[in-house]
LOSE-649586 format. One record per residue: residue number from 1; residue in one letter; chain; x, y, z of N, C-alpha, C in turn. Coordinates in Angstrom, 1 decimal. Layout:
<rs>
<r NUM,A,A,<X,Y,Z>,<X,Y,Z>,<X,Y,Z>>
...
</rs>
This chain:
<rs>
<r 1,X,A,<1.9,3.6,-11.4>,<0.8,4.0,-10.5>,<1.4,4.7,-9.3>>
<r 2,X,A,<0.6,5.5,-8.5>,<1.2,6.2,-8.0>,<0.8,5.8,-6.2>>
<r 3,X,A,<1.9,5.7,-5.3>,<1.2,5.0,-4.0>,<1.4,6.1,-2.9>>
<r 4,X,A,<0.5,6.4,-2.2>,<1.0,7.4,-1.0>,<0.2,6.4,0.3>>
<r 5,X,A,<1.6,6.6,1.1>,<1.2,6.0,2.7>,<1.0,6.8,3.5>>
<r 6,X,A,<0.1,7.0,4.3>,<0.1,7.8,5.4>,<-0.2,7.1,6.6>>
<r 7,X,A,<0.0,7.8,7.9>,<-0.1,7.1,9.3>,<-0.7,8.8,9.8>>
<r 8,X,A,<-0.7,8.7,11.3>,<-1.8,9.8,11.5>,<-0.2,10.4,12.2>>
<r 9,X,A,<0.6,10.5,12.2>,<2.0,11.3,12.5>,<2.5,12.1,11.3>>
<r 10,X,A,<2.2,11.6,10.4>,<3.5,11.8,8.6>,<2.9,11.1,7.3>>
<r 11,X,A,<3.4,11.7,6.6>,<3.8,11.5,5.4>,<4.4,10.2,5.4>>
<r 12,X,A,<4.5,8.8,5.4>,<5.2,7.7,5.2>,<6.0,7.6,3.9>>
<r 13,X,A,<5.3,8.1,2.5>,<5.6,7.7,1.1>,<4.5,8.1,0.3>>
<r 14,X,A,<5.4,8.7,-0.8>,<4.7,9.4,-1.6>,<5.3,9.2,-3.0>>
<r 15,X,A,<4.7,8.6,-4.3>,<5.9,8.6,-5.3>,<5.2,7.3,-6.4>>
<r 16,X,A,<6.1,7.1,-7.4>,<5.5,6.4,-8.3>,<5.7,4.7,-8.3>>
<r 17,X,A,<5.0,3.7,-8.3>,<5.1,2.1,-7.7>,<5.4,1.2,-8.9>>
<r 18,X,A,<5.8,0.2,-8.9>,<5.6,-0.4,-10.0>,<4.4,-1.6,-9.6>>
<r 19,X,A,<4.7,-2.0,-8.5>,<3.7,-3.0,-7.5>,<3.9,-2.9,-6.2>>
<r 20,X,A,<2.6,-3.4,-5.4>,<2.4,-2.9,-3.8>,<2.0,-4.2,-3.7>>
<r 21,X,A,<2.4,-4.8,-2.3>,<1.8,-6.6,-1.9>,<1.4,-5.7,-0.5>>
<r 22,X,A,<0.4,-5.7,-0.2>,<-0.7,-5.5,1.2>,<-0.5,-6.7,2.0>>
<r 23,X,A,<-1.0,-6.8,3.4>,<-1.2,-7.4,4.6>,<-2.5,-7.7,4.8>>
<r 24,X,A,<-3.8,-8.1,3.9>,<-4.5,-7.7,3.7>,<-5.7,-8.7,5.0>>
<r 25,X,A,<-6.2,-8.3,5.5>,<-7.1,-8.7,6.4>,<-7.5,-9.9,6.6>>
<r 26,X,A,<-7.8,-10.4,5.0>,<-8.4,-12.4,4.5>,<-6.9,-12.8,3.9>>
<r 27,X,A,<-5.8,-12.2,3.9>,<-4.5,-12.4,3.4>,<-3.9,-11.4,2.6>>
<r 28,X,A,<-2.4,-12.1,2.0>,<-2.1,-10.9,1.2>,<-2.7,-10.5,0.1>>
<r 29,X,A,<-2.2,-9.7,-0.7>,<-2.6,-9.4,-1.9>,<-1.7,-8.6,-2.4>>
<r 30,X,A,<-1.4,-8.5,-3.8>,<-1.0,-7.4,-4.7>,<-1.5,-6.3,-5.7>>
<r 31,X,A,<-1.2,-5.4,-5.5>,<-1.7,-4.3,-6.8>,<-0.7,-3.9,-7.6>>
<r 32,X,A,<-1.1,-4.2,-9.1>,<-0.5,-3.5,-10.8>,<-0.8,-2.4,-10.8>>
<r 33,X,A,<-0.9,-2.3,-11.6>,<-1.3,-0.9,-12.9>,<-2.0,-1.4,-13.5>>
<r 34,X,A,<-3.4,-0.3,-13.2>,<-4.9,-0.4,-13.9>,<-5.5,-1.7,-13.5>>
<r 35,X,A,<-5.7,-1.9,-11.4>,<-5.8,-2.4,-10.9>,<-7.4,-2.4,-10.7>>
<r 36,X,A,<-8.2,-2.9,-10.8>,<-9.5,-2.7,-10.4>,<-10.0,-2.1,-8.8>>
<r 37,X,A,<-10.8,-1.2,-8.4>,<-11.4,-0.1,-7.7>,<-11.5,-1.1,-6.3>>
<r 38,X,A,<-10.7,-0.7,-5.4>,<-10.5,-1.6,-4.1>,<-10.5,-1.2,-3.2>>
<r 39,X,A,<-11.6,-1.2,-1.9>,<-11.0,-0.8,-0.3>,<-10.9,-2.1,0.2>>
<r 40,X,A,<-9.9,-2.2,1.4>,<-9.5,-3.5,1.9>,<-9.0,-3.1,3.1>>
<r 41,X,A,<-9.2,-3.7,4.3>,<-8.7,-4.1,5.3>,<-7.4,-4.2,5.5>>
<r 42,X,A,<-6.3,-3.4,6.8>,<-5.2,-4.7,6.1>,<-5.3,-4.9,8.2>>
<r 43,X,A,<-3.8,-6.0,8.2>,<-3.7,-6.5,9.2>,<-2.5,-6.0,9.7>>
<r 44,X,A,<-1.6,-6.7,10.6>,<-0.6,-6.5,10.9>,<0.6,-7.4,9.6>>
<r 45,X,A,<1.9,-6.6,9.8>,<2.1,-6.8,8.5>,<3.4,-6.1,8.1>>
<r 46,X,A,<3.6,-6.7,6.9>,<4.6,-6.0,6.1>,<4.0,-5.9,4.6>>
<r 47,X,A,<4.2,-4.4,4.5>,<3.8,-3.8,3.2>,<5.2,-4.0,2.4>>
<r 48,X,A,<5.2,-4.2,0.9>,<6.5,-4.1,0.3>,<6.0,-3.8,-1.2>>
<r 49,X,A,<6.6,-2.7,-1.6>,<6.3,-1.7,-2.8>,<7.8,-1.5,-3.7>>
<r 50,X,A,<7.6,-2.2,-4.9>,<9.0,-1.4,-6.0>,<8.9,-0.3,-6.4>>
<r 51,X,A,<9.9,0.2,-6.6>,<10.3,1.8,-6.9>,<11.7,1.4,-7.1>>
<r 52,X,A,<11.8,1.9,-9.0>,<12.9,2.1,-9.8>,<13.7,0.7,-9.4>>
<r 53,X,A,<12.8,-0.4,-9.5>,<13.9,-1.5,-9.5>,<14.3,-2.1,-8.2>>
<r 54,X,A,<13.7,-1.4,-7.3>,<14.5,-1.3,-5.8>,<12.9,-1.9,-5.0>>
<r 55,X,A,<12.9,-3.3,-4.2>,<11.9,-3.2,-2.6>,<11.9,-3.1,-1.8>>
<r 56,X,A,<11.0,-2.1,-1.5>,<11.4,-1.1,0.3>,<9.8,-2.2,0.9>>
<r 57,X,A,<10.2,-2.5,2.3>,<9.5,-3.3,3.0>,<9.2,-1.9,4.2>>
<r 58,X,A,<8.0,-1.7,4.6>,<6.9,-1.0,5.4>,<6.4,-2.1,6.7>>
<r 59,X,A,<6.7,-2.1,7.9>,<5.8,-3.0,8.8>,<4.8,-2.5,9.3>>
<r 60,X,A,<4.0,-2.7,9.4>,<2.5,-2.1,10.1>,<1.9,-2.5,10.9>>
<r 61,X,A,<0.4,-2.1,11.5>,<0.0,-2.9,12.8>,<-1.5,-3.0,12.3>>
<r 62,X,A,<-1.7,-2.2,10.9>,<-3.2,-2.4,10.7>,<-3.5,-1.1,9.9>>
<r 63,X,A,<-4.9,-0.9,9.1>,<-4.6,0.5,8.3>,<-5.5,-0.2,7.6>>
<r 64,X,A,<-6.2,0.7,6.5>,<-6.7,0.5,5.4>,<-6.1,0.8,3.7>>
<r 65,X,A,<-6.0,0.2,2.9>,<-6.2,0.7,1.3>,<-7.2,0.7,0.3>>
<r 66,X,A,<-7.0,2.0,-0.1>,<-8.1,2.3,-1.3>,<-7.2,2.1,-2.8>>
<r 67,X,A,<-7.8,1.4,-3.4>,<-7.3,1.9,-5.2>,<-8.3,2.3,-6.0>>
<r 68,X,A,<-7.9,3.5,-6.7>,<-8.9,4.0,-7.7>,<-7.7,4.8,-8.7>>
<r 69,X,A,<-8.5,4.2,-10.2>,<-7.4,5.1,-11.3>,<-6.2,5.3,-10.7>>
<r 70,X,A,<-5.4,3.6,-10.3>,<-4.1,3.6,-10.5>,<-3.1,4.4,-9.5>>
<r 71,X,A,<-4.0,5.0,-8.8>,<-3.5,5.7,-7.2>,<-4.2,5.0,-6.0>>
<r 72,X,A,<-3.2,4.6,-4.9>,<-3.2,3.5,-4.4>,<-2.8,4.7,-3.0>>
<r 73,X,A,<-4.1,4.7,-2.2>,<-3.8,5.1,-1.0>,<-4.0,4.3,0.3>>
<r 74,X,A,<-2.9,4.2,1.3>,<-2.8,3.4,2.6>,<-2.9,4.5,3.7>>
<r 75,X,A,<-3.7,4.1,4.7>,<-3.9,4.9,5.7>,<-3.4,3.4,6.5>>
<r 76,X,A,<-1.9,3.8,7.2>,<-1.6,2.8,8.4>,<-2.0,2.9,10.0>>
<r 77,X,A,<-1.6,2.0,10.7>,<-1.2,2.0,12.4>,<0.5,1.3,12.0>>
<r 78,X,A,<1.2,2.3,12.8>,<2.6,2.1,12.8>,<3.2,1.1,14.3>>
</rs>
């Protein structure tokens, strides 16, 4: 699936996921592949996403995510 981060400065991340664990407002959560259709809240936090085997951890202050057809977009506060 494919995840792009954005904050209102940049481009955070752009590229293909294997799984994303959110900060999510009622707690955390995770998203797969062919995740059902989701906007969610998040909180302050650490975002942490695999890529090729490798987890890169994201800290945040707040933001929203959407999932739809397996693209997974975050709009953060850094």
């Amino acid at each position: 699936m494919t995840l792009e981060i954005l904050s209102a400065e940049e481009k955070v991340y752009s590229g293909e996921v294997d799984s994303v664990i959110f900060p999510g407002s009622e707690g955390e959560f995770q998203i797969l592949n062919n995740h059902a259709p989701l906007i969610s809240s998040l909180k302050n936090g650490t975002i942490k996403y695999s890529s090729n085997k490798k987890i890169h951890s994201l800290e945040v202050s707040g933001g929203i995510v959407e999932v739809l057809n397996n693209k997974v977009n975050a709009l953060i506060e850094k």
